[in-house]
C-alpha positions in Angstrom: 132.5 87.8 143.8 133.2 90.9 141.4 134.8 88.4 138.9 131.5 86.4 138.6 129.4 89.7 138.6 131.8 90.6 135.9 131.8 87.1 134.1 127.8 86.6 134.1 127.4 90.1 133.0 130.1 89.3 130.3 128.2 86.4 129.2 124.8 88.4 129.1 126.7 90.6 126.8 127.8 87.7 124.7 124.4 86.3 124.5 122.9 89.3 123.6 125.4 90.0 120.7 124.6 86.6 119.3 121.2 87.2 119.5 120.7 91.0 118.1 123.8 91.2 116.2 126.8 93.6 116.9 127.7 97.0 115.2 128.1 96.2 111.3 127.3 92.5 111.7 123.9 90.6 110.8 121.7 89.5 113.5 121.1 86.1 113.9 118.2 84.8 112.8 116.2 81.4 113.6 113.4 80.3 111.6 110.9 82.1 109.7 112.1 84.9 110.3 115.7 83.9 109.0 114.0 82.7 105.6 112.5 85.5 105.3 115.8 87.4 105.1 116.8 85.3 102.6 113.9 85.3 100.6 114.3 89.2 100.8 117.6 89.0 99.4 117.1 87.3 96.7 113.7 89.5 95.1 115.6 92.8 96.0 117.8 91.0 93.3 114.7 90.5 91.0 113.7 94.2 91.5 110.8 92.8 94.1 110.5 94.4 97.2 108.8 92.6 100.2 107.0 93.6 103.3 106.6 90.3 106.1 103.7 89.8 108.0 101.2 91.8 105.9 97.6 91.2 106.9 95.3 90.7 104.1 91.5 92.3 103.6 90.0 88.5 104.7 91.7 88.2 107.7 94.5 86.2 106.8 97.9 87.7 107.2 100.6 86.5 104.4 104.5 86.1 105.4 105.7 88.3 102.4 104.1 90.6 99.9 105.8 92.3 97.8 105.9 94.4 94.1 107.1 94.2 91.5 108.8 96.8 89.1 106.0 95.9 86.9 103.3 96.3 89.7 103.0 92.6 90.1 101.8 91.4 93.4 103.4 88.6 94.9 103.1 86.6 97.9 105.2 84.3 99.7 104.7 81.7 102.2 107.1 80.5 104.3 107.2 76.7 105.5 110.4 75.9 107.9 108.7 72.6 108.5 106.6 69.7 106.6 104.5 69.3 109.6 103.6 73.0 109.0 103.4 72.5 105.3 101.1 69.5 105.2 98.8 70.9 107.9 98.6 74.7 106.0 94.9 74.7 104.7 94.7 78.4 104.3 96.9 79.4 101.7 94.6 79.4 98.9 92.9 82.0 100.5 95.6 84.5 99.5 95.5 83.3 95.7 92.5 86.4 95.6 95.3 88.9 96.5 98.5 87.8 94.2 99.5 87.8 90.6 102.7 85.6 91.7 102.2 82.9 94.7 105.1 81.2 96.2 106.3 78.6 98.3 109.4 78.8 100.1 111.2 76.0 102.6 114.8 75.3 103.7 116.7 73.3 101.4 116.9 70.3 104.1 113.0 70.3 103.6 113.1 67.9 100.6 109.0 68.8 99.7 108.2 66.6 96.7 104.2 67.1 97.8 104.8 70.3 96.7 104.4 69.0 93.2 101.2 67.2 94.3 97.8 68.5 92.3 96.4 69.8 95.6 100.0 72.6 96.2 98.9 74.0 92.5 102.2 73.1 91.1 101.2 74.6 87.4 100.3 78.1 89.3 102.4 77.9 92.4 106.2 79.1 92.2 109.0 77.1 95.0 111.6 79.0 96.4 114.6 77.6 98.1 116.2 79.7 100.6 118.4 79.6 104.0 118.9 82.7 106.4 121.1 84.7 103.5 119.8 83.5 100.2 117.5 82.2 98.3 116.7 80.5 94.9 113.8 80.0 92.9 113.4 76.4 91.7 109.9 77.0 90.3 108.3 79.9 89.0 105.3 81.2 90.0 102.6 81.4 87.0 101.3 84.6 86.5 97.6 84.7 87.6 96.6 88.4 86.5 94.7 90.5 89.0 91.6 92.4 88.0 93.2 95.9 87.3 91.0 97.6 90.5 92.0 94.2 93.0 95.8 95.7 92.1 95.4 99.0 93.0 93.4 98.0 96.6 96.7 95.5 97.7 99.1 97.9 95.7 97.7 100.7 98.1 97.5 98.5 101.3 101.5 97.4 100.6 102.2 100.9 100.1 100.2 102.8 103.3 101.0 99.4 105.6 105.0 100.1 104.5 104.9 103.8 105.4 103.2 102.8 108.9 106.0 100.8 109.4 108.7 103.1 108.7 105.9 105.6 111.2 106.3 103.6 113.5 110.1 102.6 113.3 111.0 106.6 113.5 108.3 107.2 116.2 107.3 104.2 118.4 104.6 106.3 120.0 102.5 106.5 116.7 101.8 102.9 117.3 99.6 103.7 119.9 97.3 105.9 117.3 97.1 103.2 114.5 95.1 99.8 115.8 93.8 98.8 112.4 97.6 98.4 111.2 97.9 95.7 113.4 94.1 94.0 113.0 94.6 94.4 109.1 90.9 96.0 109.1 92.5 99.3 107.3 89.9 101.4 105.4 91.2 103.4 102.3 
């Protein structure tokens, strides 16, 4: 009986490994959240640094917003799926907030409606990307924002990533800061 206590609490352990990653090792990711990684990667090498799941001032909440060296604002949606693609009729509404929008889908996602009239293709950048990396296959026109619409999102990025890190060091402060997670933050 101690030998299967021992076994299923080995294979818990196993599990859990797989699923959180052990000591200097990367967790495994599924999904969006496994792109996103990716996607991460690769602007970190383009001096672009991302934040995921940043709500925006309409009520719509974007998968990654990031800056740019140059103060750029870009945004990046992630589609794992065509079904989710095709049936995404938001994503214009974060054109208001970006200089840079891009797609980004799994290279097994063979998206040629992405080149359709109604995905933008002339302002709309692709990015291909798994779990580690990611390329870009189109780039992203540059759409200019008005110069007081970029210091409003540059300000959100920056205040919403320093609640995160808040909240990373001090789990409690969570509790104290509703509007970071209903996106109605007032600066």
């Amino acid at each position: 009986m101690k030998t299967s206590n021992f076994a299923d609490a080995q294979k818990a352990f196993v599990i859990k490994q797989s699923e959180e990653g052990t000591p200097g090792t990367e967790p495994i990711l599924q999904g969006a959240r496994a792109f996103s990684r990716g996607v991460c990667r690769m602007l970190h090498r383009h001096d672009i640094f991302a934040v995921p799941e940043v709500p925006l001032r309409n009520g719509r909440r974007v998968d990654l917003m990031g800056l740019s060296k140059k103060g750029d604002v870009i945004i990046v949606e992630i589609k794992c799926a065509r079904g989710d693609l095709m049936g995404d009729t938001k994503w214009t509404e974060y054109l208001d907030y970006c200089d840079r929008f891009y797609w980004a889908v799994p290279s097994e996602l063979h998206c040629q409606e992405l080149y359709q009239e109604r995905f933008l293709p002339e302002r709309c950048g692709l990015i291909v990307a798994d779990a580690y990396d990611a390329e870009i296959a189109r780039p992203a026109a540059l759409h200019a924002l008005a110069a007081s619409r970029r210091k409003v999102e540059t300000l959100r990025i920056a205040r919403h990533s320093m609640r995160r890190l808040l909240t990373l060091a001090d789990p409690a402060l969570a509790l104290d800061i509703p509007a970071a997670l209903t996106g109605n933050i007032v600066t």
